[in-house]
C-alpha positions as CSV (number, residue, x, y, z in Angstrom):
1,X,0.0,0.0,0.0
2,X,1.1,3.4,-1.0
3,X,1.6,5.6,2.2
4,X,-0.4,8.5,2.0
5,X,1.0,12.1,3.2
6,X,1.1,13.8,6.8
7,X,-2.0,16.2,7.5
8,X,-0.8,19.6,7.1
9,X,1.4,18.6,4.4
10,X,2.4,19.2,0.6
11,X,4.1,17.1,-1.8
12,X,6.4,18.2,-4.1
13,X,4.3,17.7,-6.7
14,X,1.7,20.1,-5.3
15,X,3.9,22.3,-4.2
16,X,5.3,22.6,-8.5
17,X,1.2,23.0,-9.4
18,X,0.8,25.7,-7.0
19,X,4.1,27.6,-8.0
20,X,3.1,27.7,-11.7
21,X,-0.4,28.7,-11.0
22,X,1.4,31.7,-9.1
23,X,3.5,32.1,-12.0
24,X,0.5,32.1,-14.6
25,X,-1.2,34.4,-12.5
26,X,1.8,36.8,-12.6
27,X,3.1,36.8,-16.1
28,X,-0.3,38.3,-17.8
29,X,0.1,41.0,-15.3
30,X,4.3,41.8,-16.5
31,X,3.3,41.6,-19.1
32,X,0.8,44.0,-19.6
33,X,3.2,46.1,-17.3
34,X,5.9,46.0,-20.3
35,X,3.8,46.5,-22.8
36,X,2.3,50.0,-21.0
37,X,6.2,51.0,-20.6
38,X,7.0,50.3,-24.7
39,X,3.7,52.2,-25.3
40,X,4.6,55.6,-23.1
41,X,8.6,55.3,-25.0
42,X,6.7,55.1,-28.4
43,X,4.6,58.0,-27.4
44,X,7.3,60.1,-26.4
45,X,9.7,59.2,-29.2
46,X,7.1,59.9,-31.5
47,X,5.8,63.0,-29.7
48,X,9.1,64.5,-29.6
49,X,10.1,63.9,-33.3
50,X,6.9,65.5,-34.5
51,X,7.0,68.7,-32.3
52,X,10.9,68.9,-33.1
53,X,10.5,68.7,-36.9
54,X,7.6,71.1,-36.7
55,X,9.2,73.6,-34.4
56,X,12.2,74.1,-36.9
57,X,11.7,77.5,-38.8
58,X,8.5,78.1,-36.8
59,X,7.4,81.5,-35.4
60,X,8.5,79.9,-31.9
61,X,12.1,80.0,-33.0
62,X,12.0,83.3,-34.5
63,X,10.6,84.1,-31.1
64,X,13.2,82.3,-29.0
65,X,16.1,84.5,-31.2
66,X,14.6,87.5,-30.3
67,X,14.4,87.0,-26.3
68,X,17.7,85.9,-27.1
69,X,18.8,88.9,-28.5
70,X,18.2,91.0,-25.1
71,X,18.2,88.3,-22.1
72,X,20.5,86.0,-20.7
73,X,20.1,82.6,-22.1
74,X,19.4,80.6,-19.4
75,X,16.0,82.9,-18.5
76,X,14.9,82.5,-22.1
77,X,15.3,78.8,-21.7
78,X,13.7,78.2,-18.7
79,X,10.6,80.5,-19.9
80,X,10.6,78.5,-22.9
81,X,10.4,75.2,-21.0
82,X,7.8,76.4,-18.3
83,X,5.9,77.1,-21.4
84,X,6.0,74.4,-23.6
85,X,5.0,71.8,-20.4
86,X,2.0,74.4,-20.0
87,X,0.8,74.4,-23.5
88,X,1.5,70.6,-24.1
89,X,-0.4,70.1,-20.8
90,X,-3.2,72.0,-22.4
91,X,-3.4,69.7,-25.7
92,X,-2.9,67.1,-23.7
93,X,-6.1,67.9,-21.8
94,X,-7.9,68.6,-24.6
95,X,-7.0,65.9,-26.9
96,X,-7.3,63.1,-24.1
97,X,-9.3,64.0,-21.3
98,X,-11.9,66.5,-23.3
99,X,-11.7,66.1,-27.0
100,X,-12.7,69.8,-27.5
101,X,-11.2,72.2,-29.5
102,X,-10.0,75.6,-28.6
103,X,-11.2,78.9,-29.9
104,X,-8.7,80.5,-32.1
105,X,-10.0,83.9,-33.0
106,X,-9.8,85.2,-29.8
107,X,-6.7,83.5,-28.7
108,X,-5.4,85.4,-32.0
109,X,-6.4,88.4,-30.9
110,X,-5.0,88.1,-27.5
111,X,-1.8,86.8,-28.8
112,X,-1.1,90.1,-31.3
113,X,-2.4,92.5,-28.6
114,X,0.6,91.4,-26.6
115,X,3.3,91.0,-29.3
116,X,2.2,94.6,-30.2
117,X,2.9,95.7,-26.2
118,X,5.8,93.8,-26.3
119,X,7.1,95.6,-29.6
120,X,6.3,99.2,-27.8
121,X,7.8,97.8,-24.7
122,X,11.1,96.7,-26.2
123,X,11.4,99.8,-28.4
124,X,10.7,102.4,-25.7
125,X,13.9,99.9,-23.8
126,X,16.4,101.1,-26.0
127,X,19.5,102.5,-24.7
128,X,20.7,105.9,-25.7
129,X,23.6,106.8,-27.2
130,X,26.4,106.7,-24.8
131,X,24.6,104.7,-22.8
132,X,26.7,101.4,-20.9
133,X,24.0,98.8,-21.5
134,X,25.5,97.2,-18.2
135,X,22.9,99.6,-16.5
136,X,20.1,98.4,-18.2
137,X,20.1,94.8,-18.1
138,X,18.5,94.3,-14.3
139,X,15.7,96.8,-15.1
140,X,15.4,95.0,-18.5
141,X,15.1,91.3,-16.7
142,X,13.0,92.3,-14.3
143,X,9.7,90.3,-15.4
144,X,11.4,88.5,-18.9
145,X,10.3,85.3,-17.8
146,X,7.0,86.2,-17.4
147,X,6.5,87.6,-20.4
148,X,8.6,84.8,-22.2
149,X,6.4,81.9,-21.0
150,X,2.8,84.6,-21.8
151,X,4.1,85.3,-25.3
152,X,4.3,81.7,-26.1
153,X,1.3,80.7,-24.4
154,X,-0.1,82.8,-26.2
155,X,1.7,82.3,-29.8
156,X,1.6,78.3,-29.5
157,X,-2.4,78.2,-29.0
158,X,-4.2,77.0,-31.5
159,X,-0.9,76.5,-33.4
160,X,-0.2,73.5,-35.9
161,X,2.1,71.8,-33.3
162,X,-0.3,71.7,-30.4
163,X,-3.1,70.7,-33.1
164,X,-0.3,68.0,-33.5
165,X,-0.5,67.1,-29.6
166,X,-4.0,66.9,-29.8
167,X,-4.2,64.5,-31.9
168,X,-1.3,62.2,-30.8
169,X,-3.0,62.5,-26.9
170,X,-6.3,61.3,-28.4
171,X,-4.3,57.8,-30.2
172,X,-1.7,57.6,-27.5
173,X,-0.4,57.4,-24.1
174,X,-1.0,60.8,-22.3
175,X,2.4,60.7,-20.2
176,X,4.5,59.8,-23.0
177,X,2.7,62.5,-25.6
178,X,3.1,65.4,-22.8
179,X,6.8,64.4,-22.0
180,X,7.9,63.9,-26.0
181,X,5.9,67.0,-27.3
182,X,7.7,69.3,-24.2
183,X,11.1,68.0,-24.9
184,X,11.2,68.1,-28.8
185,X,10.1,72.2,-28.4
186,X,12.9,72.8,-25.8
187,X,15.0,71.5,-27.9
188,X,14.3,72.9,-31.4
189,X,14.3,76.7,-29.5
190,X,17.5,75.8,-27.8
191,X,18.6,76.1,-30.5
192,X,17.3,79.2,-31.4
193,X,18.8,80.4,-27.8
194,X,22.0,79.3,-29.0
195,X,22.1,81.5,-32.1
196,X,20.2,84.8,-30.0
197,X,23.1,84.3,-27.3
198,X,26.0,84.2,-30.3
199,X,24.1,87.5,-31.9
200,X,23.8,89.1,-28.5
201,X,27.7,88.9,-27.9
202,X,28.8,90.1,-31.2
203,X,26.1,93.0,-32.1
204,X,25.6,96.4,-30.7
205,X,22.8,96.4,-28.2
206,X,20.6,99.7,-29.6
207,X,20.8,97.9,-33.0
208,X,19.2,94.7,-30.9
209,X,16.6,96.4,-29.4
210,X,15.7,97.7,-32.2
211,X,15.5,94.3,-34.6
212,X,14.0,92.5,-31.1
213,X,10.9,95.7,-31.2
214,X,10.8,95.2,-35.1
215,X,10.1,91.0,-35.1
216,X,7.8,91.6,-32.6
217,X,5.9,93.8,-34.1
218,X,6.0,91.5,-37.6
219,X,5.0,89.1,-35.3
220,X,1.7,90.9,-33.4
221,X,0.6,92.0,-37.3
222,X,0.6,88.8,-38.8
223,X,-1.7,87.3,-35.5
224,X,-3.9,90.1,-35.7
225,X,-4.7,90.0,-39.7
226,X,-4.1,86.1,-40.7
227,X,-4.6,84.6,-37.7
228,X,-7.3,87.0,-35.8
229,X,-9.1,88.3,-39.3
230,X,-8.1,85.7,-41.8
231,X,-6.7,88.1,-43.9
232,X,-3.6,86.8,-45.7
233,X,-3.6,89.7,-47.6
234,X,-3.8,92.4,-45.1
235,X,-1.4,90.6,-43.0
236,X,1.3,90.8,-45.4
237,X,1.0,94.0,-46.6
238,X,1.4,95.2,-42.8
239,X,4.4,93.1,-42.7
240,X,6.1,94.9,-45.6
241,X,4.9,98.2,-44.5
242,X,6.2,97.9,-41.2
243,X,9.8,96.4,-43.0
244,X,9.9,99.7,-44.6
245,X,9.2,101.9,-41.7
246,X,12.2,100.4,-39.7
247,X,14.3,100.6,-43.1
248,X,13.6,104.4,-43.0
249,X,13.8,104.5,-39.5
250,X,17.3,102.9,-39.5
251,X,18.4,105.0,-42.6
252,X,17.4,108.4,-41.0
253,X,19.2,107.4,-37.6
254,X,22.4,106.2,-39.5
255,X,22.4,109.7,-41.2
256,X,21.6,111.8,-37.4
257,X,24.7,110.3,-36.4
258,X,27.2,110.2,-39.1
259,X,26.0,114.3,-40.2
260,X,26.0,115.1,-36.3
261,X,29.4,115.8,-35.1
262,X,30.8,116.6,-38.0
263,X,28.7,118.7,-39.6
264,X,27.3,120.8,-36.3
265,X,29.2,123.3,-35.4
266,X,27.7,123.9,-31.8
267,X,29.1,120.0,-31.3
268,X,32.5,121.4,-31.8
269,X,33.3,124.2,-29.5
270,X,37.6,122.7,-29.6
271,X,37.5,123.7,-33.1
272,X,35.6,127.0,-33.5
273,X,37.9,128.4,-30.3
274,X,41.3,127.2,-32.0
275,X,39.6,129.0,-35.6
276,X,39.2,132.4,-33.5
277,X,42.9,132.0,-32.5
């Protein structure tokens, strides 16, 4: 007769069954645990790609260049980060949690109101003649990050790369669309950082201020009439009119100062006392 086992007691056999029911109980679940992970790196990978290859030569970078032009780099950079995870939040929302769609007229109008204040702002900044620009750089970065991460807030909404994050949040992975989309923009304007901070060493500030007031300006104009009115027309005739304003602006200031000393007499008293002697 076969001896049968203690109370309270497990063969090895049983003891194998039960170990591979545990196991087949827990593989489904790493499974599905891996296959979330590969799904959130797609979506990023993907998300970042597309924002990347859509932010080069975009309005944004134009922008980042002409922060660049007047702050320190590392502010730009930061506003430009705080901003992109706020706006990619947004289409994140919108796209996966909401799937609604944002008004653009008067997000247009919002955005050119405050390009156009930010033109006035910067132009009204510039130094003087004479003037060390060393003075005016803590006034200047006073609130630059605020209005960094505002303008493009304001710029990127509605844009064709948050459309783009829409519409990747409403296929994929939420976490992985918000992450990618925020990274590839940081990057692509880094760039554009790079390139404002190599201008901003090597040309003289007044002249910066000035082209930083101008692409502002082109900037508010083209929001207000093709993206606020839907006026392509309109928007680029305002464009060229306002490139020949600060051509005659430019020409008329580089003639002040080359006819000023020399041809004033009242700016050269050394030379009218030694004609009197």
């Amino acid at each position: 007769m076969l001896a049968r086992p203690a109370p309270g007691r497990r063969t090895a056999s049983a003891v194998g069954e039960t170990f591979d029911q545990q196991s087949a109980r827990r593989c489904p679940s790493a499974r599905a645990t891996r296959r979330k992970v590969v799904t959130v790196l797609a979506a990023f990978l993907v998300s970042f790609l597309v924002v990347f290859v859509a932010e080069l030569g975009d309005k944004s970078q134009l922008m980042t260049i002409t922060y660049a032009l007047r702050y320190r780099w590392w502010v730009v950079l930061g506003g430009v980060g705080v901003a992109a995870f706020l706006v990619h939040g947004i289409s994140v929302t919108v796209g996966h949690f909401l799937g609604l769609a944002l008004p653009q007229r008067p997000i247009a109008f919002a955005a050119a109101a405050a390009f156009l204040l930010f033109a006035a702002w910067t132009w009204r900044e510039r130094p003087e003649d004479g003037v060390d620009p060393a003075e005016l750089a803590a006034p200047a970065t006073r609130h630059v990050l605020f209005a960094v991460v505002s303008s493009f807030v304001l710029a990127e909404l509605g844009d064709k790369t948050m459309l783009a994050t829409v519409a990747l949040a409403s296929e994929r992975p939420w976490a992985g669309v918000w992450l990618g989309a925020t990274a590839g923009m940081v990057l692509a304007d880094g760039v554009a950082v790079a390139v404002g901070a190599v201008l901003h060493r090597r040309l003289p500030q007044r002249l910066l201020h000035g082209l930083a007031a101008l692409l502002f300006a082109v900037f508010g104009l083209w929001l207000l009439f093709d993206g606020a009115l839907h006026l392509r027309w309109a928007a680029v005739a305002a464009v060229a009119a306002a490139l020949v304003a600060a051509a005659a602006v430019a020409g008329l200031g580089r003639r002040r100062r080359q006819s000023g000393p020399a041809g004033d007499p009242a700016l050269r008293p050394t030379d009218a006392r030694a004609a009197e002697h």
